[in-house]
N, C-alpha and C positions, 0 to 999 in steps of 0.2 A: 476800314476805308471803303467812299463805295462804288460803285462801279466805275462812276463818270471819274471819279480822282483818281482812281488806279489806271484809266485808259489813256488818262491826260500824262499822266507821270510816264507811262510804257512810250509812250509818242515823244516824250520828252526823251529818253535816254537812248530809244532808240536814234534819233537823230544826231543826240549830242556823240554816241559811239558810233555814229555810220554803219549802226547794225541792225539789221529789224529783223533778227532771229533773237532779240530782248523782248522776253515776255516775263510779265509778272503775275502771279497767280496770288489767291486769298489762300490765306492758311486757316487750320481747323482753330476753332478756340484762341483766334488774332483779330483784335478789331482794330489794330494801329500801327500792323506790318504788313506787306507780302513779300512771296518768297520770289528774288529772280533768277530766272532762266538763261541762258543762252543755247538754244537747243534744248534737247533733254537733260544738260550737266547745272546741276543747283548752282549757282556763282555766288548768291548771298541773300541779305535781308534789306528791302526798304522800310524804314519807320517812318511814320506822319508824327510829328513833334510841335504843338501847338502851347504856346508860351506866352502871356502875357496878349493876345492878340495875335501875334506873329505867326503863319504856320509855314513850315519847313518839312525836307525832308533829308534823312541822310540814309548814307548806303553802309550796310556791313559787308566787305566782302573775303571770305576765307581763302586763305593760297596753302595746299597743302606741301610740304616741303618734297614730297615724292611725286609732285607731278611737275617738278622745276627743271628745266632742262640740264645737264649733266654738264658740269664745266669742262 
């Protein structure tokens, strides 16, 4: 992805999440994810998904079960 997509995309979710401690960084040997942020704690993956013309993007994000709050 290149700079100017991933700066548009960071603008984008930070806003959609009322967060702009979302930063997205380029990963080593990825040219069609980065990795997001919130703070220093990794939250997940964006992919750039280009189909037919269309482009998109979707978020992976991992929840680990030991950081879930204790019922």
């Amino acid at each position: 992805m290149k700079i100017t997509e991933i700066t548009r995309l960071q603008a984008y979710l930070q806003d959609k999440f009322e967060n702009d401690s979302i930063k997205l960084m380029q990963r080593p040997n990825a040219t069609d994810s980065v990795e997001m942020m919130i703070g220093d704690e990794f939250i997940g993956v964006a992919y750039r998904d280009e189909d037919e013309g269309e482009l998109s993007y979707s978020l992976s994000i991992c929840v680990l079960a030991e950081d879930l709050p204790l019922d």
